[in-house]
N, CA and C atoms as an extended XYZ file, in Angstrom:
276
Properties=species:S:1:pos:R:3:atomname:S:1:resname:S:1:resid:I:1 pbc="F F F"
N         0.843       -1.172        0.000 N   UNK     1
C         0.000        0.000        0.000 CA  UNK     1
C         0.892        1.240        0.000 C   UNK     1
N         0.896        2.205       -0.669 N   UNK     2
C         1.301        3.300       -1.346 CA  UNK     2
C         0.674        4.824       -0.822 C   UNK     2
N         1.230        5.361       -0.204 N   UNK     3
C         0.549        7.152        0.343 CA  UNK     3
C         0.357        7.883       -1.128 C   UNK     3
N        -0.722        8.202       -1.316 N   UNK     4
C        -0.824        8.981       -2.526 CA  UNK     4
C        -0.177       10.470       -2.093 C   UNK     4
N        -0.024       11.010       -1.388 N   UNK     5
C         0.475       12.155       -0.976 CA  UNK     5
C         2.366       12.251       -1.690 C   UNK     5
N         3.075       10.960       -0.942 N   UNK     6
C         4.269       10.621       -0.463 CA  UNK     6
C         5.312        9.884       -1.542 C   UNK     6
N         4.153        8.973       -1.789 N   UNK     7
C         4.044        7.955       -2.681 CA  UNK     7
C         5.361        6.823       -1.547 C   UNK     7
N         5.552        6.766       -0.875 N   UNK     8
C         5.870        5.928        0.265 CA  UNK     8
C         5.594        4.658        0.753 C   UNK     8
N         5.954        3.728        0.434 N   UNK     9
C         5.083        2.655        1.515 CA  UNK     9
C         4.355        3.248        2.747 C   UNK     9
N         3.331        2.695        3.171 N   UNK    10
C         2.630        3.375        4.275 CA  UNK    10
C         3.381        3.145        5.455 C   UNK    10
N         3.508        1.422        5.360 N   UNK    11
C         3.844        0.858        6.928 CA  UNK    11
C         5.333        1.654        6.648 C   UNK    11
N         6.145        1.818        5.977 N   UNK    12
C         7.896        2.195        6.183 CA  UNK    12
C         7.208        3.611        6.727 C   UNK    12
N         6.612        4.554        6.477 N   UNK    13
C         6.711        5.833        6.792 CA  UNK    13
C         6.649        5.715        8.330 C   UNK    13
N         5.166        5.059        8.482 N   UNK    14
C         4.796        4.693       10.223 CA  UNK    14
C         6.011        4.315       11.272 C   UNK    14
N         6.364        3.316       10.816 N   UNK    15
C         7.799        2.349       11.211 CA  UNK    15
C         8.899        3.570       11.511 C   UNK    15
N         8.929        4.377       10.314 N   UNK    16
C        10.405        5.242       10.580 CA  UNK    16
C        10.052        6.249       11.628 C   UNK    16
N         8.924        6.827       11.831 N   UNK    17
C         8.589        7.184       12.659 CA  UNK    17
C         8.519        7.294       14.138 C   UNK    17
N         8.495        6.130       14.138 N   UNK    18
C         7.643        5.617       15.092 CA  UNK    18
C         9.346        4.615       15.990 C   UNK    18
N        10.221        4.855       15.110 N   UNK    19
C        11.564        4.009       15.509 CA  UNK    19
C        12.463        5.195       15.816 C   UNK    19
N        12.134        6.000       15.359 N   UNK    20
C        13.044        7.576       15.447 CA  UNK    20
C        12.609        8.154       16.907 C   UNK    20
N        11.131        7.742       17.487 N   UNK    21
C        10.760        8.679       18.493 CA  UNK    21
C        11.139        7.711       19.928 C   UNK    21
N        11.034        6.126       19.131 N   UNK    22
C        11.327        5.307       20.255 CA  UNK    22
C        13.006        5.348       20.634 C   UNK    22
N        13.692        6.070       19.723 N   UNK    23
C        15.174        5.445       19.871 CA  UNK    23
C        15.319        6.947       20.753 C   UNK    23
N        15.094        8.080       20.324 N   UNK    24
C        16.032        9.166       21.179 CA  UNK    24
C        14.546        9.563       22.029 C   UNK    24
N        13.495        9.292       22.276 N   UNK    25
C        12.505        9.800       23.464 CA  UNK    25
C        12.962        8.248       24.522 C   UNK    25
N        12.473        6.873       24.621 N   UNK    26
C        12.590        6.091       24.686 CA  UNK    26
C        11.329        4.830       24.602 C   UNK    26
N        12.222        3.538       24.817 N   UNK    27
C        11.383        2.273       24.031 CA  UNK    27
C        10.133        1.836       25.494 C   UNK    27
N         9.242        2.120       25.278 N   UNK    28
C         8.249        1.211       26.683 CA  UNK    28
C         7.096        1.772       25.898 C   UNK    28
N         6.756        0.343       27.005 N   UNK    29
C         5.269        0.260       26.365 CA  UNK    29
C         4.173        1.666       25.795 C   UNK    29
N         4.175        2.572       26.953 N   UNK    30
C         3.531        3.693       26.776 CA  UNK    30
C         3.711        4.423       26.196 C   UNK    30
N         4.844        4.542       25.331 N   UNK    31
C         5.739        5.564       24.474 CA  UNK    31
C         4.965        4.876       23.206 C   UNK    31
N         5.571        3.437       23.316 N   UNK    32
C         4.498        3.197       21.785 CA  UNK    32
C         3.466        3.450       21.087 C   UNK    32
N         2.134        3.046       22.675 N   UNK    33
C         0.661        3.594       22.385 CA  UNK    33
C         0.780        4.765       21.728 C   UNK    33
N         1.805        5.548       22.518 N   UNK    34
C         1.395        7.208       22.273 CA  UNK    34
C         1.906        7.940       21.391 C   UNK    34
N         3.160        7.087       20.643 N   UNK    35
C         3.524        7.499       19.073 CA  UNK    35
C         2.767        7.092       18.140 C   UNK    35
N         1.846        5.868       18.359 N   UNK    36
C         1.126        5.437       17.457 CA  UNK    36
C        -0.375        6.061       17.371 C   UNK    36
N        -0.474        6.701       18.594 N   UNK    37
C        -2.248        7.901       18.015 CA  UNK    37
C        -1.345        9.308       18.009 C   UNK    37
N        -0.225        9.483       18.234 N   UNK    38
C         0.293       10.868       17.558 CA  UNK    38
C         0.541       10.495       16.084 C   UNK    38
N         0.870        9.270       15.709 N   UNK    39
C         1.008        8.945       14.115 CA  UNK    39
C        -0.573        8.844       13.375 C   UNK    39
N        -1.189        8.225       13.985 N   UNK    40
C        -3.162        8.438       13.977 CA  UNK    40
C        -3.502        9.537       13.719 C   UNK    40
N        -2.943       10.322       14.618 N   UNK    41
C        -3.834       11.853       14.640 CA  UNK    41
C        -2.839       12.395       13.052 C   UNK    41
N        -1.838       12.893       13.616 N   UNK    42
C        -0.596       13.245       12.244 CA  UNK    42
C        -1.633       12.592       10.741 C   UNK    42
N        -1.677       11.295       10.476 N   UNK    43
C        -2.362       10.565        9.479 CA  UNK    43
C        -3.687       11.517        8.812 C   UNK    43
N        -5.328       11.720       10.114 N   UNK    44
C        -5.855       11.856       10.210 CA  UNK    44
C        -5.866       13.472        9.674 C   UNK    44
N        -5.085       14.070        9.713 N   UNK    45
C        -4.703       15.591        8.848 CA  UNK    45
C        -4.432       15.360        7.849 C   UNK    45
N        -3.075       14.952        7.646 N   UNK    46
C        -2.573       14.782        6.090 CA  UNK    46
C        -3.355       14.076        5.091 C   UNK    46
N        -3.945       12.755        5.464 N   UNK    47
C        -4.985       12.072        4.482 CA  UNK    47
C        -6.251       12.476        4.274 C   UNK    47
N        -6.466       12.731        5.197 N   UNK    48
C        -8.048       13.743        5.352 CA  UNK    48
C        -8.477       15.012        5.499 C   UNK    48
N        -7.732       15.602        5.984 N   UNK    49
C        -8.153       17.080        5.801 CA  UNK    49
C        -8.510       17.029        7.129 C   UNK    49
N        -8.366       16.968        8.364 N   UNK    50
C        -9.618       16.808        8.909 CA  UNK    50
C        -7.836       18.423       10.045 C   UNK    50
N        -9.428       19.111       10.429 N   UNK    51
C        -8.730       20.204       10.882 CA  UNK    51
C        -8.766       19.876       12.318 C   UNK    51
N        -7.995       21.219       13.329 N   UNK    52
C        -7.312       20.790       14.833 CA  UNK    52
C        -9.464       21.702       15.059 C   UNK    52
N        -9.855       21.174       16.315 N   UNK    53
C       -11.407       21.383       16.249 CA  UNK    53
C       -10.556       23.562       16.859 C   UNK    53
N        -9.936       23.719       17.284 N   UNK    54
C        -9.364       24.906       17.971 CA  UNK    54
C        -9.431       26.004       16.308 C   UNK    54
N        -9.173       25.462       15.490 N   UNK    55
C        -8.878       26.283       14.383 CA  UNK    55
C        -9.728       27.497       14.034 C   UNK    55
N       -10.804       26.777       14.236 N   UNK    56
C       -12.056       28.093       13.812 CA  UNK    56
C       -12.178       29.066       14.898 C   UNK    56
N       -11.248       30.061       14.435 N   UNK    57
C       -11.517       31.316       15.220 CA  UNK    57
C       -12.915       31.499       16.804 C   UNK    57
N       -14.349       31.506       16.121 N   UNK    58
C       -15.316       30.994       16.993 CA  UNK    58
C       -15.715       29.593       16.417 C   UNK    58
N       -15.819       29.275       18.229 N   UNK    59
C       -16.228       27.583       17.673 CA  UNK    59
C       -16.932       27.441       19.222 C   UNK    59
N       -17.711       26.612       19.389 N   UNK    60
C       -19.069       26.167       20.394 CA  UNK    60
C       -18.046       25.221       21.374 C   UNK    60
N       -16.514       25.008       21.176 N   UNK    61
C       -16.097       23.850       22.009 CA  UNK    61
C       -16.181       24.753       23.702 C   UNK    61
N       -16.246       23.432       24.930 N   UNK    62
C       -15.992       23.965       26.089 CA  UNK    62
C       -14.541       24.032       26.367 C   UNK    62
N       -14.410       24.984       27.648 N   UNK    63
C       -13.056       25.173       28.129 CA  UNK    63
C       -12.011       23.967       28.093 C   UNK    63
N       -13.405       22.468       28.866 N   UNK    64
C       -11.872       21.415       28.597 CA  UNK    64
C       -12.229       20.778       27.174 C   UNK    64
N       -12.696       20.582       26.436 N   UNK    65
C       -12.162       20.670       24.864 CA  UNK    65
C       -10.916       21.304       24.211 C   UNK    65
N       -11.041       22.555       24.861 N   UNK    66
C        -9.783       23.772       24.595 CA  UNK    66
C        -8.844       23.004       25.019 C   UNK    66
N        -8.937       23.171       26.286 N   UNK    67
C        -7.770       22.803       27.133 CA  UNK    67
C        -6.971       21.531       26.817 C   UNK    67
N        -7.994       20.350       26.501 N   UNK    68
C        -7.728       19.346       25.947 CA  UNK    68
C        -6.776       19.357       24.419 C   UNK    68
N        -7.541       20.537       23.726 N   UNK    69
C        -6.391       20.189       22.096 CA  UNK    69
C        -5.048       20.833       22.498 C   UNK    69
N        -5.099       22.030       23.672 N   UNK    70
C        -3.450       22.966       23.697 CA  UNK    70
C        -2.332       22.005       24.264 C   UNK    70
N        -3.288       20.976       25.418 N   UNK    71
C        -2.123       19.949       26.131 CA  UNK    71
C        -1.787       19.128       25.146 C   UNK    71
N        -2.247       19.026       23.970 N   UNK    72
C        -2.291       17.842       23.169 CA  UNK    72
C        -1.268       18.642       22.099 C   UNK    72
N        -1.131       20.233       21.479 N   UNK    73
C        -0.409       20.659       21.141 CA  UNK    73
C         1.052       21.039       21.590 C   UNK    73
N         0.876       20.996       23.449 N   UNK    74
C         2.568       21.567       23.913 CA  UNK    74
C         2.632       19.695       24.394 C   UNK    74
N         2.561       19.049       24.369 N   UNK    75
C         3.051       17.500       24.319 CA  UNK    75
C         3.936       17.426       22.940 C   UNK    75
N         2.795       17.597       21.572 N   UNK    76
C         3.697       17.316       20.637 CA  UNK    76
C         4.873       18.386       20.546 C   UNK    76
N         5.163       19.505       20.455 N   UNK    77
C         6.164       20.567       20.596 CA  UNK    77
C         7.047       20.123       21.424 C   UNK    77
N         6.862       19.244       22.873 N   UNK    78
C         7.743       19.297       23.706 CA  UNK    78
C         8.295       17.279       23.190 C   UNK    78
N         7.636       16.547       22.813 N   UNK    79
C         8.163       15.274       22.051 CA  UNK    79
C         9.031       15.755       21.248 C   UNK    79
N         8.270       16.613       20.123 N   UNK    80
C         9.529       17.023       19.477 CA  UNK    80
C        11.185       17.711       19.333 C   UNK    80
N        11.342       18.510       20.155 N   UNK    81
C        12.022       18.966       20.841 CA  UNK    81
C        12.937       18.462       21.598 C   UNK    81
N        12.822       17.219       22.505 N   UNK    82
C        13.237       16.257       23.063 CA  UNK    82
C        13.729       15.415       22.479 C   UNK    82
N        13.278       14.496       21.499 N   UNK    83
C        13.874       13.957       20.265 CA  UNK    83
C        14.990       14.755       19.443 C   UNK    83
N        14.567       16.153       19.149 N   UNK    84
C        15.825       16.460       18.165 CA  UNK    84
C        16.836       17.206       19.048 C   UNK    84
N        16.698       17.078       20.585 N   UNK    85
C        18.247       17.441       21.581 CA  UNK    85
C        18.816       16.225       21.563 C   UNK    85
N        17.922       15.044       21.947 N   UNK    86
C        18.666       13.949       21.839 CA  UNK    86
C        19.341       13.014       20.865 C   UNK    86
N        18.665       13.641       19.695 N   UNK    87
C        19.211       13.025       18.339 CA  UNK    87
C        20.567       13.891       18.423 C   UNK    87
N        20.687       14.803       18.476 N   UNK    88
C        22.167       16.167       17.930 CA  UNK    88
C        22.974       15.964       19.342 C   UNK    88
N        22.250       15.460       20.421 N   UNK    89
C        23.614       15.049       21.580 CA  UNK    89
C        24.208       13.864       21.291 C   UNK    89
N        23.418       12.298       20.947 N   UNK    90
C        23.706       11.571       20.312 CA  UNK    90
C        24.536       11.173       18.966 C   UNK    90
N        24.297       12.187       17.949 N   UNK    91
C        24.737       12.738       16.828 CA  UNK    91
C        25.232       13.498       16.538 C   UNK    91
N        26.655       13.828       17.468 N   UNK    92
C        27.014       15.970       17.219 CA  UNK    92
C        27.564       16.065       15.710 C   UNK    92
């Protein structure tokens, strides 16, 4: 199966992913779950369109809806971040 976007194998994209965050964040169980619905969600944009629900300027969500997508935005910022100190300390 083929990413029409990428044109990629699907599973290699997932895999590289998903081996990059386990090697410099680290390997346990819970790290997995949680690269694999950050790779879900990630997916769920790029293949679909499907927008962050925060986007629309006014929108009917409650406070913990809000609250819910920003923790869900400074998680990924701070995964990321963490990964690429530890990749370039690992890798100078």
């Amino acid at each position: 199966l083929t990413c029409e976007k990428c044109n990629q194998p699907q599973y290699k994209v997932s895999e590289k992913y998903r081996n990059y965050l386990l090697k410099y964040i680290g390997d346990n169980a819970n790290n997995k779950k949680k690269f694999n619905a950050l790779y879900k969600f990630r997916s769920s944009i790029i293949h679909t369109g499907q927008k962050l629900k925060t986007e629309n300027l006014y929108n009917d969500l409650t406070r913990e809806e809000k609250n819910k997508e920003f923790l869900n935005h400074v998680e990924i910022l701070q995964l990321s971040r963490l990964s690429v100190v530890n990749w370039l300390t690992i890798n100078p």
